[in-house]
C-alpha distance (Angstrom), angle and dihedral (degrees) to the residues before:
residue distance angle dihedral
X1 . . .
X2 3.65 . .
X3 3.98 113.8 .
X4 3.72 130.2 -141.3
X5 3.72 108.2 -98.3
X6 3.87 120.8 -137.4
X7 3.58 123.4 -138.6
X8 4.13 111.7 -122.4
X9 4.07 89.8 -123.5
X10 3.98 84.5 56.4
X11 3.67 94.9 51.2
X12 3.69 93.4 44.5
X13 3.70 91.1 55.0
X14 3.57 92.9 58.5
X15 3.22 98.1 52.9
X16 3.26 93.2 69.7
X17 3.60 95.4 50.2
X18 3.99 86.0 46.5
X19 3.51 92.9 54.2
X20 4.51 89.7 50.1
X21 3.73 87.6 37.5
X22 3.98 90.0 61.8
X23 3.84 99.4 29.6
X24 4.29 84.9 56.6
X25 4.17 78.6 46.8
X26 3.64 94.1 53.0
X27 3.63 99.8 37.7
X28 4.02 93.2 57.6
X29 4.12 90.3 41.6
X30 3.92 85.8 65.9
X31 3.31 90.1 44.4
X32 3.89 101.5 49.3
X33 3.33 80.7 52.7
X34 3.67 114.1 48.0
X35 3.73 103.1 27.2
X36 4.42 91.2 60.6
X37 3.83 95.3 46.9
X38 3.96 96.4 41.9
X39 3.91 91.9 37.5
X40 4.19 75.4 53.3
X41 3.50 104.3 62.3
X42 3.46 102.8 27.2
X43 3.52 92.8 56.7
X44 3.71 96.0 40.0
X45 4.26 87.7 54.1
X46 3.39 104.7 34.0
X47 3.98 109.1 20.9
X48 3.97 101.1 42.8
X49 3.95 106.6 9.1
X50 3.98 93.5 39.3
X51 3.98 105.7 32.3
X52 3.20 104.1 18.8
X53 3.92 99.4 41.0
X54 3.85 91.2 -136.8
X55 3.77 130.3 160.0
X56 3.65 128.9 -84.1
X57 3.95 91.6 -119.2
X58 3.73 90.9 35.2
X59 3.90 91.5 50.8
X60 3.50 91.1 55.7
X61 3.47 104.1 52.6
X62 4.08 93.7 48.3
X63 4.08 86.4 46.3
X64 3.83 84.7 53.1
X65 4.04 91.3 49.6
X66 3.99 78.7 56.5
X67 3.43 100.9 51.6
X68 4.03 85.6 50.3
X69 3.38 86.7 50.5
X70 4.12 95.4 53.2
X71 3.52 93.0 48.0
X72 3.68 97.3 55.9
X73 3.76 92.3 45.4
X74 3.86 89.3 49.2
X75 4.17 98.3 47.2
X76 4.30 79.8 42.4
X77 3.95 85.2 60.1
X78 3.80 97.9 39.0
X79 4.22 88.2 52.3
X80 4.07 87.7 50.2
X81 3.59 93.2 45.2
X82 3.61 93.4 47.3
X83 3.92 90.0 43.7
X84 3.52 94.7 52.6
X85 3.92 94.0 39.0
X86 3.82 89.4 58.2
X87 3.92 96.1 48.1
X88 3.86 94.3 50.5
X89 3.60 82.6 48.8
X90 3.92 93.3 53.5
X91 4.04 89.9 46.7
X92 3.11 95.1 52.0
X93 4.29 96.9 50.4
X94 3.99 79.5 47.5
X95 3.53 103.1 61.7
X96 4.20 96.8 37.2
């Protein structure tokens, strides 16, 4: 079996895009995990347990509603990112 081979130039290229592709990657796997659990707690204590004088049990399942909520709006911003990412990409091959 005789493989395709890749010009240098070609590989190079990628790398670049590699290196963005898995920064972008990074970037939102901090965030899907940081902004849920802090939006969490600080909701829970100081949203429904400290302003709105809410129950310990009831606190937690509103706090939990937020942390859905955050991690929808996060993986909504890593698909747009990566959308737009990949079609700035593709312009730019298209016009060299």
């Amino acid at each position: 079996m005789m493989e395709r081979l890749v010009p240098a130039a070609e590989v190079r290229g990628n790398d670049g895009s590699m290196v963005s592709a898995l920064k972008t990657l990074l970037f939102f796997t901090v965030l899907m995990v940081t902004v849920p659990i802090g939006l969490y707690f600080a909701s829970k204590a100081y949203i429904f347990e400290g302003s709105l004088q809410m129950s310990s049990t009831d606190s937690y399942f509103y706090a939990a509603i937020v942390a859905v909520l955050a991690v929808h709006v996060v993986l909504a911003l890593f698909v747009y990112v990566a959308w737009t990412e990949g079609s700035s990409q593709r312009r730019k091959g298209k016009h060299d």
